[in-house]
C-alpha positions in Angstrom: 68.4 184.4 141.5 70.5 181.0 141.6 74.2 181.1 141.4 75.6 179.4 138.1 78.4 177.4 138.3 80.3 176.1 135.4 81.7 172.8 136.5 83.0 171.3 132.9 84.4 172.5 129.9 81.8 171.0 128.0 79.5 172.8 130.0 80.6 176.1 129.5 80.2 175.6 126.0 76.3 174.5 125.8 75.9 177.6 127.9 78.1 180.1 125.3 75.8 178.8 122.9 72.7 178.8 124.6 73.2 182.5 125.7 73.6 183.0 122.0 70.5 181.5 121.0 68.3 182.8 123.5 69.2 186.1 123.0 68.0 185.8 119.3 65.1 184.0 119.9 63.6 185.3 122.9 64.4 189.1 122.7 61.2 189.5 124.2 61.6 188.2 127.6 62.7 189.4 130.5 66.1 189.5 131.6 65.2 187.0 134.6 63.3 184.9 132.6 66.4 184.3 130.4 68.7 183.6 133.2 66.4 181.1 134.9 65.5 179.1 131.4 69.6 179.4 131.0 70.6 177.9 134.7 68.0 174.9 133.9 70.2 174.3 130.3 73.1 174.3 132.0 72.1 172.1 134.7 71.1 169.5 132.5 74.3 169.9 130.5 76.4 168.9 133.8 74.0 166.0 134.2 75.2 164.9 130.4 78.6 165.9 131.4 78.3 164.0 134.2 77.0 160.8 132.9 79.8 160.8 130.4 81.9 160.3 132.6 80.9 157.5 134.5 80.8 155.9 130.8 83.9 156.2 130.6 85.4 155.6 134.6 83.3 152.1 133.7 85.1 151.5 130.4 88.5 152.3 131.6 87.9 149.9 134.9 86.1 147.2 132.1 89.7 147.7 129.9 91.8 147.3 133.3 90.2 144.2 134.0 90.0 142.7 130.4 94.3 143.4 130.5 94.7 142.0 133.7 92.9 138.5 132.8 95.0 138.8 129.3 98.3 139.3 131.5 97.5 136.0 133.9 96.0 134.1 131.0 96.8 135.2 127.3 100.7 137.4 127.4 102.4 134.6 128.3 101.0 132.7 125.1 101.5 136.2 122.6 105.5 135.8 124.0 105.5 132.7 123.5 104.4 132.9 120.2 107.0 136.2 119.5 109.7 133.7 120.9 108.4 131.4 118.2 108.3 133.6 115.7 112.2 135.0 116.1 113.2 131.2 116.7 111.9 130.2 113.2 109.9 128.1 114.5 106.4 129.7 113.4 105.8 132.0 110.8 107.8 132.7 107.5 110.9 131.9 106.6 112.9 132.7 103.3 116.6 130.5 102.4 118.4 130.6 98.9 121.3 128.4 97.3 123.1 130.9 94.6 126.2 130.9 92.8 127.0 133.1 90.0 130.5 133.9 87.9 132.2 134.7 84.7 134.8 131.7 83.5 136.6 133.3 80.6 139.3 131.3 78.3 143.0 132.1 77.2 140.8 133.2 74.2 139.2 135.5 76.0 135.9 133.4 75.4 133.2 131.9 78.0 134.9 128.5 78.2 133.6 124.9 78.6 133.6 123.8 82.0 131.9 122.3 85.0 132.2 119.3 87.4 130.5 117.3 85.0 133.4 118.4 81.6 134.9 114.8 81.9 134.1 111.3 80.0 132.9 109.6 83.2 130.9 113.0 83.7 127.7 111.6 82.1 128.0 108.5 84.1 128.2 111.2 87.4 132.2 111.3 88.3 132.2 114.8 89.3 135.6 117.0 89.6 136.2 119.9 91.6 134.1 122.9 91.5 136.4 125.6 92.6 136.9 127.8 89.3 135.3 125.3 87.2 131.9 126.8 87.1 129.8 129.3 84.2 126.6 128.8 85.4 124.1 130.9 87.4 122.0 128.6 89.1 119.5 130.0 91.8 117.5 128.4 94.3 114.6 130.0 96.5 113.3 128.2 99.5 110.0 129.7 101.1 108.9 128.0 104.2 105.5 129.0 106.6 105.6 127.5 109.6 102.6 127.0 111.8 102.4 125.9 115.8 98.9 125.2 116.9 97.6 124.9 120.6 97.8 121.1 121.0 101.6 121.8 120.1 101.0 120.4 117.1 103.5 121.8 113.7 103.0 122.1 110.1 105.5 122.9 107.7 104.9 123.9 104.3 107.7 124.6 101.6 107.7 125.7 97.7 111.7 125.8 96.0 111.9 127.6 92.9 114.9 127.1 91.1 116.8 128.2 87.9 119.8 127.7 86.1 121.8 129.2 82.6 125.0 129.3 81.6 124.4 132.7 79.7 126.4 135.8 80.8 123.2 138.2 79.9 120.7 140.1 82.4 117.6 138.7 80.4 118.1 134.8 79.5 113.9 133.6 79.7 114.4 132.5 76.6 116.8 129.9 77.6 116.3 129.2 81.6 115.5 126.4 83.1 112.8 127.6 85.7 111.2 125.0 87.5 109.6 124.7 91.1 111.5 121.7 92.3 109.5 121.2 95.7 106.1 121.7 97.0 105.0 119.7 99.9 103.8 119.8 103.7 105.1 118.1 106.9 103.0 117.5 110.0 104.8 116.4 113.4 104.6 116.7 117.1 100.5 115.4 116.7 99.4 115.0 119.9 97.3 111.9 118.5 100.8 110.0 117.8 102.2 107.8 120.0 104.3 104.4 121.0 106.7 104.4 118.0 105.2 107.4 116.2 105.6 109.7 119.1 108.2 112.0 117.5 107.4 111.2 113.8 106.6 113.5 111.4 104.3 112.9 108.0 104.6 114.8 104.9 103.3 114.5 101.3 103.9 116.8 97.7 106.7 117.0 95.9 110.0 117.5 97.8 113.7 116.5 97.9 114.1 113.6 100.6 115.5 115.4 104.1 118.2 113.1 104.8 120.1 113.8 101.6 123.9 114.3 101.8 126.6 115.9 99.6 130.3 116.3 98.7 130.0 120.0 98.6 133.3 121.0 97.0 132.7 118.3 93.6 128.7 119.7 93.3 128.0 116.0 94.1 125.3 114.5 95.9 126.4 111.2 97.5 122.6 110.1 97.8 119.9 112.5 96.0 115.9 111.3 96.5 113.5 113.3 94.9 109.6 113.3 93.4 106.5 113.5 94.4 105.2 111.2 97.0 104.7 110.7 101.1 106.4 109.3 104.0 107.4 109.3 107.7 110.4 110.4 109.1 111.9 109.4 112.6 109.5 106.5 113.7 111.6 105.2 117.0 111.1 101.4 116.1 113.9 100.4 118.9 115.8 102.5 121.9 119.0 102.9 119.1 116.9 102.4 115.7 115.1 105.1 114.2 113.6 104.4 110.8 111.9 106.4 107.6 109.6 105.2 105.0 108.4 106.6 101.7 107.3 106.2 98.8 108.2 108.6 95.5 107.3 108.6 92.0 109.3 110.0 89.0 108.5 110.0 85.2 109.9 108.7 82.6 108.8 110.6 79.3 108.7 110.7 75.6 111.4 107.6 75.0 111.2 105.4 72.1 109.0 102.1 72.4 110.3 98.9 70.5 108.5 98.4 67.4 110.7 98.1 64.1 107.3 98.0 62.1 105.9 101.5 63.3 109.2 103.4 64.0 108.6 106.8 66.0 106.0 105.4 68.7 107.0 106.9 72.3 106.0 105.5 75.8 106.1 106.8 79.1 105.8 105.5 82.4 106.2 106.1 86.4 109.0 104.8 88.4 107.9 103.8 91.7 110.8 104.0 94.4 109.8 102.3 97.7 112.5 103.7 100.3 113.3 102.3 104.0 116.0 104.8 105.7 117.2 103.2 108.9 119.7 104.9 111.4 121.8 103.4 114.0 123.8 105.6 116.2 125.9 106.9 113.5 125.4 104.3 111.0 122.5 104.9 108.3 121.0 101.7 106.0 119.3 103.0 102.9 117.1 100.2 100.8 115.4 101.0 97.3 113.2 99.0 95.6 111.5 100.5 91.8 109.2 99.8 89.5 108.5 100.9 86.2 106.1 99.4 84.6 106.1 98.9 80.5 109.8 100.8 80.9 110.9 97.4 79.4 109.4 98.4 75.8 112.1 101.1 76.2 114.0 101.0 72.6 117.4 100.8 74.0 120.0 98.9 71.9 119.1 96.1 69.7 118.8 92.9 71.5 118.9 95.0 74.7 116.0 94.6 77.7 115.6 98.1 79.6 114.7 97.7 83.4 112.0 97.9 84.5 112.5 97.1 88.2 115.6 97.9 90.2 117.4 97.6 93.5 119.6 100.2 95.4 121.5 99.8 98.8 123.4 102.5 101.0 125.4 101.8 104.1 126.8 105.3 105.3 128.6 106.4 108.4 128.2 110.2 109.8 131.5 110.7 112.0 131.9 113.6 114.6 135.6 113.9 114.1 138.0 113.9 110.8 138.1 110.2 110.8 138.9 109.4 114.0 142.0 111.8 114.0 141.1 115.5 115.6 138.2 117.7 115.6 136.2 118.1 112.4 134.0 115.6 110.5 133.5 112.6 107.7 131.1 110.7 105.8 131.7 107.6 104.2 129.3 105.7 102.0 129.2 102.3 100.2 126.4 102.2 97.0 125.4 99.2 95.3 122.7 99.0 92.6 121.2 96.9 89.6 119.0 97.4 87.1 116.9 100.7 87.4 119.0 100.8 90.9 122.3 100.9 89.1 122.0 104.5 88.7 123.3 104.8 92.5 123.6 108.7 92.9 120.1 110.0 91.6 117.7 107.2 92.3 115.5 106.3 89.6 116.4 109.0 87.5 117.2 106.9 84.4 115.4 104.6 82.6 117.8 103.5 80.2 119.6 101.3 81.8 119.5 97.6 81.4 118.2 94.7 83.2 121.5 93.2 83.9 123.0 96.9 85.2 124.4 96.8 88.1 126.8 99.6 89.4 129.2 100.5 93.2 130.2 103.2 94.1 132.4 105.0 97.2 132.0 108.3 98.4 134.3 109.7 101.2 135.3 112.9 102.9 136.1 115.3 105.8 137.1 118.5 107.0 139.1 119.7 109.3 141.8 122.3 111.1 145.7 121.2 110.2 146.6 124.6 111.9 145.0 127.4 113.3 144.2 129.7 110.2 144.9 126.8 107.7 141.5 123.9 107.0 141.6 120.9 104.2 138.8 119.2 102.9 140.1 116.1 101.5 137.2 113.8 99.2 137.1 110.5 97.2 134.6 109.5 94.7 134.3 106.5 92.8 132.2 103.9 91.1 132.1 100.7 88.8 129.4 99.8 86.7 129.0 96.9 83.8 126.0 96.3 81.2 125.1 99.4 81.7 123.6 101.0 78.5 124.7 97.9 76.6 125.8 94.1 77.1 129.3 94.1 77.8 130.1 97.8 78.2 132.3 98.5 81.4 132.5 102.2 83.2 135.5 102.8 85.7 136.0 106.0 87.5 137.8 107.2 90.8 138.8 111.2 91.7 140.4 112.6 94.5 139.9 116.2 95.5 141.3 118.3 98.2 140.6 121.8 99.2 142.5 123.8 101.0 142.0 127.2 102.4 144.3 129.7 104.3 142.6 132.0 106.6 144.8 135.6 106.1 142.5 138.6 108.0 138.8 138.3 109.3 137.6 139.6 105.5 139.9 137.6 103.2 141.3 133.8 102.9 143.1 131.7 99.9 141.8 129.4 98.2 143.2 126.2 96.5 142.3 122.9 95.3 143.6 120.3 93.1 141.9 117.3 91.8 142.4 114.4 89.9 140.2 111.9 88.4 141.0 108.8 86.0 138.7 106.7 83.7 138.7 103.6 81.8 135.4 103.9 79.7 134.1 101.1 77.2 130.5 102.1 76.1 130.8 99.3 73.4 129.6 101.7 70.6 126.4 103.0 73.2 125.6 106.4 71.6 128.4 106.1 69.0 130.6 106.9 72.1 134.1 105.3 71.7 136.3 103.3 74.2 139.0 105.6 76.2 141.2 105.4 79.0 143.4 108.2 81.0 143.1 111.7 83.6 142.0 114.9 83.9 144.1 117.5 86.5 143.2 120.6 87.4 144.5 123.0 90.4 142.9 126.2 91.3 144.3 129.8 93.2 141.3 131.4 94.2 141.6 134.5 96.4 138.1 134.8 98.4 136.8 138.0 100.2 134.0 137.0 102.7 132.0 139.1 105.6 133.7 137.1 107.8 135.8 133.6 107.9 135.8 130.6 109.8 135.5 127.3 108.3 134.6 125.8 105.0 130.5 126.4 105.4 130.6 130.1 106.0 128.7 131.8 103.6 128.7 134.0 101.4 132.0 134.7 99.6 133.0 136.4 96.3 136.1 134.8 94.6 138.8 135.7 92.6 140.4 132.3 90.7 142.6 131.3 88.0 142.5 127.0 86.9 145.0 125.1 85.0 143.1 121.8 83.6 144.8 119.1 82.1 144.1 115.6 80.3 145.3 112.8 78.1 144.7 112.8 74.8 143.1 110.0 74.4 139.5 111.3 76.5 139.1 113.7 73.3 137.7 111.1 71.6 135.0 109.8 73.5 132.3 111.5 71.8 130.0 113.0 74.4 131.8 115.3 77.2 133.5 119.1 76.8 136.8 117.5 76.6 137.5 117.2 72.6 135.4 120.5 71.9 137.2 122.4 69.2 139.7 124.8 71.5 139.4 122.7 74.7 141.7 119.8 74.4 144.2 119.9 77.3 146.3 121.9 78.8 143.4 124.8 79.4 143.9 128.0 81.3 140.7 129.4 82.5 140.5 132.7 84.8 137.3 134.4 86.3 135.2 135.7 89.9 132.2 133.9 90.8 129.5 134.7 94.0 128.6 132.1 96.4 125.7 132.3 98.6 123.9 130.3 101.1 121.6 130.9 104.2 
């Protein structure tokens, strides 16, 4: 007889069950017989044994060689794209705008309020925001961004928005939902060169990028928006960088000139046509629009609406609080006429007249007076004849400062005071009436934050109290919260509101 040897574990098993087998099968045979058919079964079991395992010596050498040519050739690129990834600068991305408060009377009522409350508040002279806000307003920004292997980038972006001024948990019956921007931007293509090098493309509905604000009035000094296309950052000189677009709003459901067949409505496209030109610090904004038929537009008898316009923006973006210490301004001059003269949101209006024209200044800054103390002073002001109606005059200018004391790394107090005066003449427009005087209002606000340290750190949760003022005489202008039964000077308001931004 052969020796047996058992050399796998594998092996040992196919021979348990093989002695099993035979012994039931073959209780006939001799006891030599059964060890010799048994030694061949097992030998041929090692053989399987044995093969497996060159199978898998191969695969496991195959594997070492396939990570090896990844680690010279493809890790590099999977880190990079993990770098990417955590940079923002690939993948998805999620930002959101919210505020959110209770404003509450002397009453003990939800109060009247707002930036917009004043006369010249319809005609965009904003006051300060800083406990003079009801609203819950929401905005939610979802970017997916892509990098591909010629190092070319796509961007693409939806913004859902929603505002009320309701204090409930359910308000859908009275929202304002709305998806304000959907749209995607191409740049770094490889195929771009010369002046287009480092220009990016874009098309859908979007809010211009090179919008700019006065945060604390809830005042955009220059707001572009529609639907449309352009390109951004086309270097046309070694100091001159220059954007072009074009963008198209609506004008709906508006009354068309016809005594015969009153009721008839119209609507038409606005057509903006935008050149945005920086140089060094200094930007140039021209507009030109066109609406066509917007001049059937029943406005006021013997009245012509516009139906083209011209706007013009000459800004400056300083690095320092005007020259002065560390910090920052921006300045802007804004001159319009006809659909133009509505120089903050462009093209929004198509009421206005053919001879509008309108100018406005918007200024401010920010910076350190003192080591746990910051002020953010800000003008804003405009001019504007023939607007609405032949002779009718709008004059506005407000000055706002907010201040903020820095007190532990959690907490800070807030102040700001703010005062804006008007001399209005709609001449009848609207069955508004002529008025002339201020509004004041000052604001305590103590804030609670994760942590402070200058006027954009985000989020915060304030406490505030307001005292609002005004003459008389701006009760009777017809179409603003001031002259409201209960609100007609001399107002107390108290409330918290959220803030939240990243």
């Amino acid at each position: 007889m052969h020796k047996m040897t058992f050399k796998t574990p594998l092996a040992i098993a196919i021979a348990a069950a093989s002695l099993g087998m035979s012994g039931v099968a073959s209780a006939q045979m001799t006891m030599e017989q059964r060890f010799a058919e048994l030694e061949a079964r097992i030998e041929a079991a090692e053989q399987r044994a044995d093969a497996a395992e060159r199978r898998a010596e191969i695969a496991e050498q195959s594997q070492s060689t396939a990570v090896a040519t990844e680690s010279d050739a493809e890790i590099e690129e999977r880190l990079a794209r993990v770098e990417r990834y955590a940079d923002g600068e690939e993948g998805f991305s999620f930002n959101v705008y919210a505020r959110s408060g209770l404003l509450i009377g002397e009453d003990g009522k939800s109060e009247n309020a707002g930036p917009y409350l004043t006369p010249a508040g319809g005609e965009g002279g904003a006051v300060g925001r800083l406990g003079n806000e009801p609203d819950t307003y929401a905005e939610a920004i979802f970017n997916y961004r892509m990098q591909f292997d010629n190092g070319a980038k796509a961007l693409y972006r939806t913004m859902i928005a929603d505002g009320t001024t309701s204090s409930n948990d359910w308000t859908g019956g009275e929202s304002d939902l709305n998806v304000r921007q959907v749209f995607a931007e191409f740049s770094d293509l490889p195929s771009f060169t010369g002046a287009f090098e480092n220009a990016s493309i874009w098309a859908g509905k979007r809010f211009d990028r090179d919008n700019f604000d006065i945060h604390w009035l809830d005042s955009d000094v220059i707001f572009l928006a529609g639907t449309g296309g352009g390109i951004y950052d086309m270097q046309l000189a070694d100091n001159w960088k220059s954007n072009l677009s074009i963008y198209g709003r609506s004008f709906a459901d508006y009354p068309i000139i016809d005594r015969e067949n009153p009721g008839l409505e119209g609507d038409t496209d606005n057509l903006i046509l935008t050149s945005n030109n920086y140089f060094g610090n200094w930007q140039w904004m021209v507009n030109g629009m066109s609406a066509a038929d917007n001049d059937e537009r029943d406005i006021e008898v013997g009245q012509t609406a516009a139906d083209t316009g011209f706007h013009t923006m000459i800004a400056y973006h300083g690095d320092s609080f005007f020259g002065m210490g560390e910090g920052n301004f921006k300045a802007a001059v804004l001159h319009g006429q006809g659909l133009g003269a509505e120089t903050k949101s462009l093209g929004s209006r198509g009421d206005l007249t053919d001879d509008a024209t309108a100018t406005r200044l918007a200024l401010y800054g920010t910076t350190y007076i003192a080591p746990q103390w910051r002020i953010a002073p800000s003008i804003l002001a405009e001019t504007s004849e023939d607007r609405y109606a032949q002779g009718d005059k709008y004059n506005w200018a407000g000055l706002n400062v907010r201040l903020a004391n820095e007190l532990t790394q959690n907490f800070e107090m807030q102040y700001e005071a703010g005062y804006q005066w008007m001399d209005l003449d709609p001449q009848g427009y609207s069955g508004r009436n002529a008025v002339d005087g201020g509004f004041s209002k000052f604001t305590i606000a103590p804030t609670f934050k994760p942590e402070v340290g200058g006027f954009w750190q985000r989020p915060e949760i304030r406490l505030f109290t307001t005292f609002s003022d005004w003459d008389d005489d701006l009760n009777n202008y017809g179409a603003s919260s001031l002259g409201n039964e209960g609100f007609t000077g001399g107002q107390w308001t108290f409330g918290v509101q959220t803030e939240v931004w990243f």
